[in-house]
Each structure stands twice: as structure tokens, then as C-alpha cells.
ROMISE-786239 format. One record per residue (C-alpha): x, y, z; residue in one letter. Coordinates in steps of 0.02 Angstrom, whole numbers, plus 32768, in hexadecimal, padded with zeros to 4 digits. Each point is the difference from the previous one (the first is absolute). Layout:
XYZa ...
// end
This chain:
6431EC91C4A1x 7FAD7F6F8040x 80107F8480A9x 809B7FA6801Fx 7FA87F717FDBx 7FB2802B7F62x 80A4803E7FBBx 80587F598037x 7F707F997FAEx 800880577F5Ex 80CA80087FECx 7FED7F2A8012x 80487FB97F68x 7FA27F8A7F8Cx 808D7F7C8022x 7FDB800B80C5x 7F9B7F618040x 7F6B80558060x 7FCA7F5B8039x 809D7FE38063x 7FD4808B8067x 7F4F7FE68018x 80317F448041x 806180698086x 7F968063803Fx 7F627F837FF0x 805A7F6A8073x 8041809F8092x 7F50802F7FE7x 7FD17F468038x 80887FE28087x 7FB880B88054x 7F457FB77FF1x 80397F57803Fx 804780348093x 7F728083803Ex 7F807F767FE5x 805F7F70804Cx 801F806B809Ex 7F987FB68093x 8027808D8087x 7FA07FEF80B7x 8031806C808Dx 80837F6B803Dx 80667FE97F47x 7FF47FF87F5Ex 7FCC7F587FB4x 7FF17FB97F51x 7F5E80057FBBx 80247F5C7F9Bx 80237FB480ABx 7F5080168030x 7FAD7FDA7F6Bx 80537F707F99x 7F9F7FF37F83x 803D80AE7FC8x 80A47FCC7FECx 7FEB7FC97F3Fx 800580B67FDCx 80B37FFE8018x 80127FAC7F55x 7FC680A17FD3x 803580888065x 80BA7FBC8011x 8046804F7F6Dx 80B280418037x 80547F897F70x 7FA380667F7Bx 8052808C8056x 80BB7FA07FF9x 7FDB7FB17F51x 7FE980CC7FC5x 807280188070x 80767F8E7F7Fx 7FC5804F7F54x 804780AA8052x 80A07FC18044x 803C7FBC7F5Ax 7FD2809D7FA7x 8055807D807Dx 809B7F8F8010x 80057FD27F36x 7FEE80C27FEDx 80998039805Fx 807A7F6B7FB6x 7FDA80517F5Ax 8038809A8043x 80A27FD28065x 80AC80057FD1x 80647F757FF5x 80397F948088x 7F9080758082x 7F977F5F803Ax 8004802B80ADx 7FD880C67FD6x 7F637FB97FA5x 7FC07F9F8083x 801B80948091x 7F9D80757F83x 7F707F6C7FE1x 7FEF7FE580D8x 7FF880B88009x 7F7E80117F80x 7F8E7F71803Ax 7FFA80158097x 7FFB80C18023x 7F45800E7FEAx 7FF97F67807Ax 806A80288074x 7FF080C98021x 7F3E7FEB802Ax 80397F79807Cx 80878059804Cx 7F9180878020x 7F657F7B8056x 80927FCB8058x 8037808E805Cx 7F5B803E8010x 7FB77F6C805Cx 80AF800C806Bx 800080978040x 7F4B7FDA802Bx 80067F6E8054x 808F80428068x 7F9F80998037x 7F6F7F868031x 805E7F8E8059x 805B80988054x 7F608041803Fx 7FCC7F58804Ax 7F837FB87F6Ex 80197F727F99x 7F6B7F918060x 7F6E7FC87F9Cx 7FD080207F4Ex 80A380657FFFx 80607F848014x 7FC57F937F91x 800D808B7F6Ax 80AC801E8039x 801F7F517FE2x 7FA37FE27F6Ax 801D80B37F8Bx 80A27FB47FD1x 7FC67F647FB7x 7FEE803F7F3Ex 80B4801E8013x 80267F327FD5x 7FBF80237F5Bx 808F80857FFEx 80927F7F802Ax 7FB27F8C7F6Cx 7FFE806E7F81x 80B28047802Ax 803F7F5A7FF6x 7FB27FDC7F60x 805F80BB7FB7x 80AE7FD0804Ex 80007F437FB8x 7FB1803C7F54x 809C80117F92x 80317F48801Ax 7F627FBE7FFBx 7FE780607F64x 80AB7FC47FABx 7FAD7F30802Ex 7F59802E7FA9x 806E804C7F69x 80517F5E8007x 7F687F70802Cx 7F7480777FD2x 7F647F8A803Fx 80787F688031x 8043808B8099x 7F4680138044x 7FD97F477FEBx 80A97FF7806Cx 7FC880568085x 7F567FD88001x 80567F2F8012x 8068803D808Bx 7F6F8052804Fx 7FA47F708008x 80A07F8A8027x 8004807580AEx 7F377FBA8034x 80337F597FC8x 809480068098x 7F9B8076805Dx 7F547F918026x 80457F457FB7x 80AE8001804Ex 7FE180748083x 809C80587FF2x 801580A2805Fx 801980B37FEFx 7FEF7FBD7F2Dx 7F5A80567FEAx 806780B28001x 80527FEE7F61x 7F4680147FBEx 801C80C4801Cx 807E7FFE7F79x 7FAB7F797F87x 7F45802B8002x 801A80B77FFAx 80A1800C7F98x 7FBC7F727F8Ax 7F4780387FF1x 7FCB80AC8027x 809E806C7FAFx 809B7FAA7FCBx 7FBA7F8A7F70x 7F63802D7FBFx 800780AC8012x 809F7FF17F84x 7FA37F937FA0x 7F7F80847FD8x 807580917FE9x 80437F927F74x 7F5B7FD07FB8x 7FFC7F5E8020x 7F6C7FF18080x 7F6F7FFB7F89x 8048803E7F54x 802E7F957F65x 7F947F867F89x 7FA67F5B8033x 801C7FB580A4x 806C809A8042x 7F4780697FF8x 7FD87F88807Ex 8083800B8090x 7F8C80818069x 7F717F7D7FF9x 80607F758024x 804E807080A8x 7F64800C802Ax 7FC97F638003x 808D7F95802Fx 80158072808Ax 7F597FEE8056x 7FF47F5A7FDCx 80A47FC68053x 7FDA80928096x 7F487FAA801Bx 804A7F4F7FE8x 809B8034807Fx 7F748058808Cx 7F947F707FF3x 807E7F768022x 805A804B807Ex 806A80378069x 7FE180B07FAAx 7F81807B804Cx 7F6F80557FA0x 802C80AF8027x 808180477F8Bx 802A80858085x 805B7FE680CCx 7F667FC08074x 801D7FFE80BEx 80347F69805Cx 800F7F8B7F56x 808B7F9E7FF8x 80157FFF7F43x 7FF680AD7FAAx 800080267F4Ax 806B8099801Bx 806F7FF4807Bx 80777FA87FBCx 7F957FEF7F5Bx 7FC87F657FC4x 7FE97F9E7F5Ex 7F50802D8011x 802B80A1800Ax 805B80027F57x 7F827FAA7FB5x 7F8380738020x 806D80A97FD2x 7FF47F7D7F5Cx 7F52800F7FDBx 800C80B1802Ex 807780317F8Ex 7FAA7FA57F73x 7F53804D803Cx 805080A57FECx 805E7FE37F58x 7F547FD37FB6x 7FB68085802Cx 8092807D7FB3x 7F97801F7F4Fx 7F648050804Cx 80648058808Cx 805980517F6Fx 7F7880527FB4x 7FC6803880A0x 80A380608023x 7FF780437F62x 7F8280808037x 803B807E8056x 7F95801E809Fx 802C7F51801Dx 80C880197FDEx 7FFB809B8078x 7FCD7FB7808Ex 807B7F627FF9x 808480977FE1x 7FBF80488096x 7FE47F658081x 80B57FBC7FB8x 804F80A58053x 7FC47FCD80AAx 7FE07F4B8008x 80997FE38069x 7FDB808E8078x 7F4A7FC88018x 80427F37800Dx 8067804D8084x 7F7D805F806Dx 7F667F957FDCx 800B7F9F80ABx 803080B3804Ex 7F3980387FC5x 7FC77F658016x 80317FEC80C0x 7FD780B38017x 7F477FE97FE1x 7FFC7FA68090x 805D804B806Bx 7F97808B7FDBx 7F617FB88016x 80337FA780B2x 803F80B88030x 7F47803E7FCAx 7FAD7F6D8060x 7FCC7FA77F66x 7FDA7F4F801Dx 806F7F697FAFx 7F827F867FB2x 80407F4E800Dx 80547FD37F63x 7F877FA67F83x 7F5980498053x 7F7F804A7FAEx 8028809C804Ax 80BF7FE67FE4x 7FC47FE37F3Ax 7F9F80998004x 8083807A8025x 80787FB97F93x 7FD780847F6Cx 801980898089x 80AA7FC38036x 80457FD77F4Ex 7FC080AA7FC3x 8056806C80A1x 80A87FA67FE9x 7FF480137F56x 7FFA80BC802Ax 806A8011808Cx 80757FA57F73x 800880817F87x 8011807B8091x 80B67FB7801Fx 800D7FD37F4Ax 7FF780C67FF0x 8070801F808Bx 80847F8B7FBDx 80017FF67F3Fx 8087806B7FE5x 807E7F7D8033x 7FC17F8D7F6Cx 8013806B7F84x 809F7FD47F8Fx 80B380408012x 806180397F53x 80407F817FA5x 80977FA7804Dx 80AD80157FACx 80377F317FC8x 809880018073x 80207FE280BBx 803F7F74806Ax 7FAA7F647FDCx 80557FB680AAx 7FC880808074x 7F4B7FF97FA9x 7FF47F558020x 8037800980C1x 7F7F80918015x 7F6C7F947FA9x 802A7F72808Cx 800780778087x 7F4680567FC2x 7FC77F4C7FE9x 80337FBF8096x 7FBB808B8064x 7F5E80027FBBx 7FD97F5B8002x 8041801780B7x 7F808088801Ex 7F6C7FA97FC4x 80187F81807Dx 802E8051808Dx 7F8380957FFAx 801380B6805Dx 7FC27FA980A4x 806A7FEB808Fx 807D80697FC6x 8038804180A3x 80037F538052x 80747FBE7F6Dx 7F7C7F797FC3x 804C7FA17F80x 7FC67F917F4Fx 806F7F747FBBx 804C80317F5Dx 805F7F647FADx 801C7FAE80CBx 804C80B98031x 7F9C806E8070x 7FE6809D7FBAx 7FAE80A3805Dx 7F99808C7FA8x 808F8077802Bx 808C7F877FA2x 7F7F7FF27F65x 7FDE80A47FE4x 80B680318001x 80277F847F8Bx 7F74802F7F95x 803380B17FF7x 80BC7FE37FF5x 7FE27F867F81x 7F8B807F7F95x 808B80838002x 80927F7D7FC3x 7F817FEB7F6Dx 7FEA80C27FE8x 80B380098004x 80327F857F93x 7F96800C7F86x 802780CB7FD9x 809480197F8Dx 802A80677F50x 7FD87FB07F58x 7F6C7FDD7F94x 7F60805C8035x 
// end
């Protein structure tokens, strides 16, 4: 018998979209790389390396690919959920969608659950034992950012069915919709000046762009397939999106980094902007073109093994990158290791050293961990679609909670504003784990395997 892997890769079916799964695992690949690079860490904090050097920040427009991730994210979620109406009985809607949250989100959420109470129970014993100054911390703060990316994406699983049933309905007119409304909120945002407007963006950029619309639009072939003009649609994404994007950065009031910079007072990402969509635009058509040659690629099978294997722990290593990263240098201030100011020659030549030690230390807790990704049987298509939905808003809120809020200060009660309440790491990760057990539980019942 061979590897796990190698078994997996040769059972794929000839009707599976490799591609799909290569997008995945390329744009976690970026996000991870992103991150270690842009970190600008001294012995007082951790900076932004784009901060320091502006002229870097351009490669955002390359590096900021998290809507590929919720535009495959999309193709996926209309399969699975398409899948498992063809397979309930009648009148079970609410069974359907329990069984869909369950399935989703279980390799999402189990890895998490598991960072979560890891990183607790650490920080807890730290904090006990009278650390928490310094580089600490900061990483006990900061390890819990990737878990934002967590809230988005459950959001985009729970509100899939009825976005699903208006792209059935409107097909491109739905995304054109939202994209309009998207860009209706900057209008009030930056010309009226209307407050507290610029939040909706969470919903339209994200639910519009990365997942909801064209994601469906590709699972029903409608992205780049069909004669004449239709051939076309990924080309003209691509460059109707960067145009607008460079036309909207240019004019104003939009910022040129497509990712959170310190102390701006305009982001791209939080809340998104037009820009923002705009760009996921040109990325989505960038990618689309590229689909043909990426095919034949995957059709080898070296290459399909090892998206097989980074697809069964791309989550786990998303969640434990900054862990590795913020390690290396914690470990080399405990050895005495000089911090080169960020941007330095010196800084620039260790860069290959750093990236290639958290890279490692990053498979060493990929290794630890994995197990947790690895997928549950197949979920029976009945449960309680109301108690699903409660536990996905619990798990959402407490994430999102999390990420802000961070591990630090958590015997002092520090606090993070979630939607104007006040919201301690205690109070988020209960609601994170009570809400990923409502799922569990809802989603289990007897019927169709």
C-alpha cells in the first residue's frame, strides 16, 4: 500500500476540479509568506515592514490574495450545499442546512478549537507565573489575529443558502447588485460623510466579491465558459478591475496598500473598500486566465500529490504560522542574537534565515497538530437548522472577538470592542467553543450518509 497521500491523489475522480484546490492552497501559501515578510519585529514591538518602507507597499496588490481564497471558497459552497439538497427528503430544509454548517465548517473549526485552547491554557500559565512583558506580550496579542479570517469565512458558510437561492435567481445581475451597493456605502462613507456606514462593506465586498457571487458563478460555468464574448469575462475581470482599483488609489481617498497599515485613517480592509473589491476583481480574472495551463500542470501527478498533501494542512499551518514566526525571535533574543533594524542591510540579509526557520518550526506544529484537520465521516442530511445557525453566530462572534482582543491581559480583564460591546478573551473563547459544539450537535442526526 502506498502513503495516505498517494492513495488520496490517485482515488481523485476525473470530474474533480484540481485547480480549485491548488487556488487554495497557493493564496494560504501567500497570506503565510505575507505576513513573515511584512513583520518588522525590534526588541520594543512588532512593526509593519510596509510602514517603514513605502514604496514596498505595491506588493500588496500581489500578496493580498484572501478573495481568491473566498471566491474558491464560493465554487465549494455551492457544490457541498447543491450536493446534500439532492439528497434530502422533502420538506427537511432546515435538516439540510445543519448537515451543510457541520460539513463546512468542521475542518475549519476543529483545528481552531484546538489553537484556541492551546494558546489559552498557555497564556494563562504565563501570566500565572508572572510573564507576559515584552516580546511575549506582543505574541500573546498578536497569535490570534489569523483567527478574523475565521469569522469571514464562517459568515460567508452560514449566509450561503440564501445568497445562493438570489444568484439562482439574478445570476450576474445579484453580483452587479452587490458590487452597486458596495460602492453606494464609499459614496456616503467619504462624499456624505455619514457614520458608522462604511461597516456594511463587511457584508457587501466580501459577500458580493470574494464567495457569494462569483464563486457561484463559476460552479455553474459561467465565469469564463461559452462562445464569443462569454470566453472573454476572465479578461475583462482582469482588466476592469485594475483599472478602476488604480483609477480609485490614484484619486483618492483610497490607500495604496490592499492590506491594514498602522496609524492610516483609511484602510482597504477594515471595513473593505471599493478598492478593495476592485482589486479581488482583477484577481479573480488573473486567476481564471490562468486555469488552462494550471490544468495540465495538475494533471501530473507529483504535482497533484503535493496540493493533496498541503490541502490537508493549510488551515493548521494558516493557524500556527505567526506562532513560528514570533518564535524565531523570541528564540534568537533568548540566544542573544541581535535584532537588525527593519529594512537594513543586515535586517535584508537574514531574511532567508528567518523565513527558512519559521518555515520549519511551521511544519514542526503542522506535525504536531494535523490530525485535527483531517476530515470527519460524512454527515447524515438532518439536524436542526435553528440551533446550527445560533451556534455559527456564537463561533463567529467569538472569533472575530478573539482576534481582536488577543491572549494578553487576560488576567487583568483587558477588553476589544466587538460591534460597541466590550468583549474579554475569557467571554470569546467561551462563545467560540459553546458555539462549535451547538454546530456539532446540530448538525449530527440519522438519514442519508
Amino acid at each position: 500500500m502506498g502513503s495516505p497521500v498517494r492513495v488520496l491523489a490517485e482515488a481523485t475522480p476525473d470530474t474533480r476540479d484540481r485547480y480549485v484546490d491548488l487556488l487554495r492552497v497557493a493564496s494560504l501559501a501567500a497570506v503565510v509568506l505575507g505576513h513573515w515578510l511584512m513583520a518588522a519585529v525590534t526588541p520594543d514591538g512588532v512593526g509593519n515592514l510596509l510602514a517603514v518602507v513605502p514604496a514596498l507597499q505595491p506588493l500588496t496588490w500581489l500578496l493580498q490574495v484572501m478573495p481568491v481564497f473566498f471566491f474558491v471558497g464560493g465554487f465549494a459552497h455551492a457544490l457541498s450545499y447543491r450536493s446534500l439538497l439532492r439528497k434530502r427528503p422533502e420538506g427537511s430544509a432546515d435538516s439540510v442546512y445543519a448537515a451543510f454548517l457541520r460539513a463546512r465548517l468542521q475542518r475549519l473549526l476543529r483545528p481552531t478549537m484546538v489553537f484556541v485552547l492551546v494558546w489559552g491554557a498557555a497564556a494563562l500559565l504565563i501570566q500565572l507565573l508572572g510573564g507576559g512583558d515584552g516580546l511575549t506580550g506582543v505574541t500573546l496579542r498578536l497569535v490570534t489575529q489569523p483567527l478574523w479570517f475565521i469569522g469571514i469565512y464562517l459568515a460567508m458558510v452560514a449566509f450561503t443558502p440564501p445568497l445562493l437561492r438570489l444568484h439562482e435567481r439574478y445570476g450576474w445581475g445579484a453580483f452587479a447588485g452587490l458590487a452597486g451597493a458596495a460602492a453606494a456605502v464609499d459614496v456616503l462613507r467619504f462624499a456624505a460623510g455619514v457614520p458608522y456606514v462604511e461597516f456594511l462593506n463587511f457584508a457587501f465586498v466580501w459577500l458580493a466579491l470574494a464567495v457569494h457571487q462569483l464563486g457561484f458563478l463559476r460552479a455553474d460555468g459561467r465565469l469564463g465558459a461559452g462562445p464569443g464574448l462569454h470566453a472573454l469575462r476572465p479578461a475583462l475581470l482582469a482588466g476592469g478591475g485594475l483599472i478602476t482599483a488604480v483609477t480609485l488609489v490614484a484619486a483618492g481617498p483610497y490607500p495604496l496598500s490592499m492590506v491594514g497599515m498602522p496609524g492610516e485613517k483609511v484602510s482597504n480592509m477594515a471595513p473593505p473598500t471599493l478598492a478593495l473589491l476592485c482589486h479581488g476583481l482583477w484577481l479573480v480574472g488573473v486567476v481564471e486566465l490562468l486555469r488552462a495551463p494550471a490544468a495540465r500542470l495538475l494533471a501530473r501527478p507529483r504535482a497533484w500529490r503535493t496540493v493533496v498533501a498541503a490541502n490537508g494542512v493549510a488551515m493548521t499551518a494558516l493557524l500556527w504560522h505567526l506562532t513560528a514566526m514570533l518564535g524565531v525571535y523570541g528564540a534568537m533574543l533568548a540566544l542573544d542574537v541581535p535584532l537588525s533594524e527593519p529594512a537594513t542591510a543586515a535586517w535584508w540579509a537574514q531574511t532567508p534565515l528567518r523565513l527558512t526557520v519559521a518555515a520549519a518550526l511551521t511544519a514542526v506544529l503542522v506535525a504536531a497538530f494535523r490530525t485535527f484537520e483531517r476530515p470527519a465521516p460524512a454527515a447524515a442530511v438532518q439536524g436542526h437548522g435553528p440551533l446550527a445557525a445560533l451556534g455559527a453566530t456564537l463561533t463567529l462572534l467569538g472569533v472575530l472577538g478573539l482576534s481582536m482582543v488577543g491572549f494578553a491581559g487576560l488576567l487583568e480583564g483587558r477588553t476589544a470592542l466587538l460591534i460597541a460591546i466590550p468583549v474579554t478573551a475569557p467571554a470569546a473563547v467561551a462563545m467560540t467553543l459553546c458555539g462549535w459544539l451547538l454546530v456539532e450537535r446540530a448538525g449530527r442526526g440519522r438519514g442519508v450518509r
